[in-house]
Biotite code that builds the C-alpha atoms (Angstrom):
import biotite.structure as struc

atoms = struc.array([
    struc.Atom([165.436, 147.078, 137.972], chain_id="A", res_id=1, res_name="UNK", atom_name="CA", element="C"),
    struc.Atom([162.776, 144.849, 136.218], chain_id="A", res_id=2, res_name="UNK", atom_name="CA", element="C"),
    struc.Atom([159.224, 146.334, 136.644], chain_id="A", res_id=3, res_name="UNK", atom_name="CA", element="C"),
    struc.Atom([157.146, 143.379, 137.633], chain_id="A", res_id=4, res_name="UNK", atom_name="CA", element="C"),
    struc.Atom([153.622, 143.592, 135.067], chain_id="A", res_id=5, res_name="UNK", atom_name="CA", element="C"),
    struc.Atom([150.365, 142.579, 136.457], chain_id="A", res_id=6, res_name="UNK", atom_name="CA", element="C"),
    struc.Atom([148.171, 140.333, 134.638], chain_id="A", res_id=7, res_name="UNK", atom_name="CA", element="C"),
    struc.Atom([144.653, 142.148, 134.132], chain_id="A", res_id=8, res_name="UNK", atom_name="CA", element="C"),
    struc.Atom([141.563, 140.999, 135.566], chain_id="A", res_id=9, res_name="UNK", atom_name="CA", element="C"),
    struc.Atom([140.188, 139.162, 132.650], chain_id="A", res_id=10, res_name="UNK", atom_name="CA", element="C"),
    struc.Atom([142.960, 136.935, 132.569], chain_id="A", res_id=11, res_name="UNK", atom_name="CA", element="C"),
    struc.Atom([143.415, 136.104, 136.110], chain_id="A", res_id=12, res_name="UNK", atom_name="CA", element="C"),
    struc.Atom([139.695, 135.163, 136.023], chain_id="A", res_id=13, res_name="UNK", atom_name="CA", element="C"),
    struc.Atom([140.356, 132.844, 133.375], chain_id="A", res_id=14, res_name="UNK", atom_name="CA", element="C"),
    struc.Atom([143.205, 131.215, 135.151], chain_id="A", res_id=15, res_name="UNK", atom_name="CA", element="C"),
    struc.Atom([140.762, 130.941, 138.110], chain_id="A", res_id=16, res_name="UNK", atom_name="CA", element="C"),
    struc.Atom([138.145, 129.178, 136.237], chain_id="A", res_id=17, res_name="UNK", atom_name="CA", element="C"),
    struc.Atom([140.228, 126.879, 134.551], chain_id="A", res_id=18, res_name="UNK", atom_name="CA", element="C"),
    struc.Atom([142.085, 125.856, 137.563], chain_id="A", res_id=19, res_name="UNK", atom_name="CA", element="C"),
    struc.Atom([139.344, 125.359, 139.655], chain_id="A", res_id=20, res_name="UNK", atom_name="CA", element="C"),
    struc.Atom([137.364, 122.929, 136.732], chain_id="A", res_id=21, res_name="UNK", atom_name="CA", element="C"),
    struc.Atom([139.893, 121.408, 136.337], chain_id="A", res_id=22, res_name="UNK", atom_name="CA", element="C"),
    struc.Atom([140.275, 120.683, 140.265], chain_id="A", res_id=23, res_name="UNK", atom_name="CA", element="C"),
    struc.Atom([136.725, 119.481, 140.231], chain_id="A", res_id=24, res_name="UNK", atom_name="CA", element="C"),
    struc.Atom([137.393, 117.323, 137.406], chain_id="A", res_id=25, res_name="UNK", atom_name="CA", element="C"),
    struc.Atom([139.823, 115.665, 139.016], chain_id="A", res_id=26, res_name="UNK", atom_name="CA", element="C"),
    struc.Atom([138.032, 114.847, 141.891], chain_id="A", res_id=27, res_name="UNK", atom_name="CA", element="C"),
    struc.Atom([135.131, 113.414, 140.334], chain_id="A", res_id=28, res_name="UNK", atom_name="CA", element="C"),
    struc.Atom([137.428, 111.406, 138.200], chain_id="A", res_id=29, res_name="UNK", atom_name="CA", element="C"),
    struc.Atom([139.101, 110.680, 141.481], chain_id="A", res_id=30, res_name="UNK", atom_name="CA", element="C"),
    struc.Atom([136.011, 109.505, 143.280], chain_id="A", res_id=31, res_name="UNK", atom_name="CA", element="C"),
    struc.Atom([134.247, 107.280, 140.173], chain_id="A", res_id=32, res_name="UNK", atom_name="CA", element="C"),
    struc.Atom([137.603, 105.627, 139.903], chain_id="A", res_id=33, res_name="UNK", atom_name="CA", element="C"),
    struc.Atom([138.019, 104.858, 143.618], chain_id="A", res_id=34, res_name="UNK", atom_name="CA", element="C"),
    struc.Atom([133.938, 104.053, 144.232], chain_id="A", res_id=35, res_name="UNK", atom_name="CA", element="C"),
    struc.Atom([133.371, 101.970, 140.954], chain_id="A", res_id=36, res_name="UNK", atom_name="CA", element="C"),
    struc.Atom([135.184, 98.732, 141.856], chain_id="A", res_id=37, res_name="UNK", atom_name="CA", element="C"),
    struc.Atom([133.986, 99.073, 145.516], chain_id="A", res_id=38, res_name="UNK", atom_name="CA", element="C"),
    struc.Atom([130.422, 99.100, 144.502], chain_id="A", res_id=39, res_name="UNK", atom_name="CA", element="C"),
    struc.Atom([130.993, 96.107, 142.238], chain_id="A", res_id=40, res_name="UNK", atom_name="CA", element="C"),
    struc.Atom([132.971, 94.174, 144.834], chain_id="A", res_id=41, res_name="UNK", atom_name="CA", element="C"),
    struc.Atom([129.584, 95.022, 147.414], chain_id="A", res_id=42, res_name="UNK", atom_name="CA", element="C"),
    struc.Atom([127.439, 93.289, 144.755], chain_id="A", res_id=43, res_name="UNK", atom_name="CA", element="C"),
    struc.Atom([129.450, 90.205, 144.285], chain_id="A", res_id=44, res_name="UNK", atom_name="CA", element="C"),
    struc.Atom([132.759, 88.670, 145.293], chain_id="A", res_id=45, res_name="UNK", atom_name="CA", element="C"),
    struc.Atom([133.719, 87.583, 141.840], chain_id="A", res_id=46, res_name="UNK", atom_name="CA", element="C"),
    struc.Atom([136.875, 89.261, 141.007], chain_id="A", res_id=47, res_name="UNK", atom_name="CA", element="C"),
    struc.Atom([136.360, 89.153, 137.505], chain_id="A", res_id=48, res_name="UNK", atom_name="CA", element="C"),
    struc.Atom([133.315, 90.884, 137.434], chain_id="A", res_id=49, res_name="UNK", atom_name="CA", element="C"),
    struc.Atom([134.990, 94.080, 139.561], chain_id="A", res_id=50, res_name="UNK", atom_name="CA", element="C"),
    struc.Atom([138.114, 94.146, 137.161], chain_id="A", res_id=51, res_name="UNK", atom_name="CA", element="C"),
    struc.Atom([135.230, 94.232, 134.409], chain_id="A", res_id=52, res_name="UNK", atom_name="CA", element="C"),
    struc.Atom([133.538, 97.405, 136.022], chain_id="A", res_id=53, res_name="UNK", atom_name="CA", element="C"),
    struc.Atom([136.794, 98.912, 136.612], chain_id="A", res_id=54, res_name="UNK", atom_name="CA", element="C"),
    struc.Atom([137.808, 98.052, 132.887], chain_id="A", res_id=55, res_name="UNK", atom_name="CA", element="C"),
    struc.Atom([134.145, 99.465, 131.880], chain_id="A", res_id=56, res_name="UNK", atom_name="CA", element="C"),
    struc.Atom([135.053, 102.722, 133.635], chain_id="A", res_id=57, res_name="UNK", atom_name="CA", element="C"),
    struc.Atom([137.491, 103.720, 132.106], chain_id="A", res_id=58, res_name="UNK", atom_name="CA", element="C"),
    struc.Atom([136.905, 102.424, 128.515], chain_id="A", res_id=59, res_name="UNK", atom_name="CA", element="C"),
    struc.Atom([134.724, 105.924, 127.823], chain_id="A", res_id=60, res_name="UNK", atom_name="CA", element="C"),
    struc.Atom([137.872, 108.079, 128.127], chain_id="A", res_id=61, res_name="UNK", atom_name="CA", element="C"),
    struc.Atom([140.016, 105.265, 126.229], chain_id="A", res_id=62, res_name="UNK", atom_name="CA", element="C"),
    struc.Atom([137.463, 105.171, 123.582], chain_id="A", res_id=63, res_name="UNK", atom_name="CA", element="C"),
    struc.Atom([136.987, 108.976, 122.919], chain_id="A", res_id=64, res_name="UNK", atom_name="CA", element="C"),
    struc.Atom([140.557, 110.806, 123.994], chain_id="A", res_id=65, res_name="UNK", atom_name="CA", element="C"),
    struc.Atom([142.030, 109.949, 120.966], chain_id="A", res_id=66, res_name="UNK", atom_name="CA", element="C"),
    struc.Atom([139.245, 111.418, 118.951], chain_id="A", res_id=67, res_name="UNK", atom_name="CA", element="C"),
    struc.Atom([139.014, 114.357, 121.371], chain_id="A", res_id=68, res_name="UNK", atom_name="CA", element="C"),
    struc.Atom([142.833, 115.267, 120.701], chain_id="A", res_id=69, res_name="UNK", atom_name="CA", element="C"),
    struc.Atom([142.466, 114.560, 116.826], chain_id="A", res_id=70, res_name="UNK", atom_name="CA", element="C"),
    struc.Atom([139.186, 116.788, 116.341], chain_id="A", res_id=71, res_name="UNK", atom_name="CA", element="C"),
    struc.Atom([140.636, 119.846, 118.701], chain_id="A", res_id=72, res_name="UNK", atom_name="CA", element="C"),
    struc.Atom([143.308, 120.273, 116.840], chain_id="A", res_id=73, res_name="UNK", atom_name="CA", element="C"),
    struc.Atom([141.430, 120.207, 113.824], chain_id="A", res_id=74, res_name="UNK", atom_name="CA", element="C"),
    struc.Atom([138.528, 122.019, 114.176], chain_id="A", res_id=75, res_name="UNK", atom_name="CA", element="C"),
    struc.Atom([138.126, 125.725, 115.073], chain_id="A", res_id=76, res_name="UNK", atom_name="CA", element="C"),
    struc.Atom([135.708, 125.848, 117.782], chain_id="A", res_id=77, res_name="UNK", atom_name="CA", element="C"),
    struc.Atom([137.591, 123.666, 120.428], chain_id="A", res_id=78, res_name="UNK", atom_name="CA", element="C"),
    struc.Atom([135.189, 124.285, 123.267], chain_id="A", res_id=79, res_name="UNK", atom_name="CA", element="C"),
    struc.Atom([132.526, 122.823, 120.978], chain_id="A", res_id=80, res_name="UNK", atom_name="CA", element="C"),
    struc.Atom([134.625, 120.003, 120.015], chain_id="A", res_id=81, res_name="UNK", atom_name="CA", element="C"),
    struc.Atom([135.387, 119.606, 124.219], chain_id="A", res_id=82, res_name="UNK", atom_name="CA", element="C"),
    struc.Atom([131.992, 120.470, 125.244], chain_id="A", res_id=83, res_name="UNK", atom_name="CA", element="C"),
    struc.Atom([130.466, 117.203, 122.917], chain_id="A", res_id=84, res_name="UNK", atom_name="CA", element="C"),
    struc.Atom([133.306, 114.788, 123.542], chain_id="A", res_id=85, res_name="UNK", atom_name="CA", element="C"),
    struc.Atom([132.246, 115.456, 127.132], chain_id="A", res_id=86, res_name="UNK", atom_name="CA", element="C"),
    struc.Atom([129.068, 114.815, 126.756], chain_id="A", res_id=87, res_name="UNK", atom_name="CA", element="C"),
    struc.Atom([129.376, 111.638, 125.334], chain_id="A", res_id=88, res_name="UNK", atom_name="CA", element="C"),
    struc.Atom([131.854, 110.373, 127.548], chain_id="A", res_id=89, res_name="UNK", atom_name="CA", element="C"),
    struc.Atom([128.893, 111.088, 130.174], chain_id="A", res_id=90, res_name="UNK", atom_name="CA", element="C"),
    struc.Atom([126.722, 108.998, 128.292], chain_id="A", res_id=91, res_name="UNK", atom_name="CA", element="C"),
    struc.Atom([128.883, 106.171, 127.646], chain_id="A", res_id=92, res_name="UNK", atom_name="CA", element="C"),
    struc.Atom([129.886, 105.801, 131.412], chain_id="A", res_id=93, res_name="UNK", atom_name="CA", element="C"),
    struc.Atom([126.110, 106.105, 132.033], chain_id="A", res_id=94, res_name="UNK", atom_name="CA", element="C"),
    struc.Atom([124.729, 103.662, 129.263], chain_id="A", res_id=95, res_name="UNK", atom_name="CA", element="C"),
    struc.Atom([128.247, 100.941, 130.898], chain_id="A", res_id=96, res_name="UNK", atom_name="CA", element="C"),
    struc.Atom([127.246, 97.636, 133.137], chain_id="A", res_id=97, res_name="UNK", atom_name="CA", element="C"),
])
């Protein structure tokens, strides 16, 4: 018979916290993705303009993933290295058109 080993707390907290970021995460992702091009298509009816929003959207994460996977694996304080790639990801979508 295979004793079945519990996980201790710290651990299970850990999985908790990471699960549920990442949940919220994805539903603000969710939400910016789904509201951008509705917002621009509210302001105008030029169909150009709301695939440039929705291209603008996106362009933070397409500039700085690649960097974010290239310094992480790098450098030995990867929250730090998460923690600022965030940050200016938040600034980039907040300094877009």
């Amino acid at each position: 018979m295979v004793d079945i080993v519990e996980a201790p707390a710290a651990t299970r907290r850990s999985f908790w916290r990471l699960w549920w970021s990442a949940l919220v995460s994805g539903v603000g992702d969710g939400i910016r993705i789904g509201a951008l091009p509705l917002l621009a298509a509210a302001l105008t009816r030029e169909p150009v303009a709301v695939a440039v929003v929705t291209l603008a959207g996106g362009l933070p994460w397409l500039v700085a993933g690649p960097f974010t996977g290239a310094l992480t694996d790098r450098w030995p304080d990867r929250r730090r290295v998460l923690w600022l790639t965030d940050v200016v990801s938040a600034v980039a979508v907040g300094c877009s058109p």
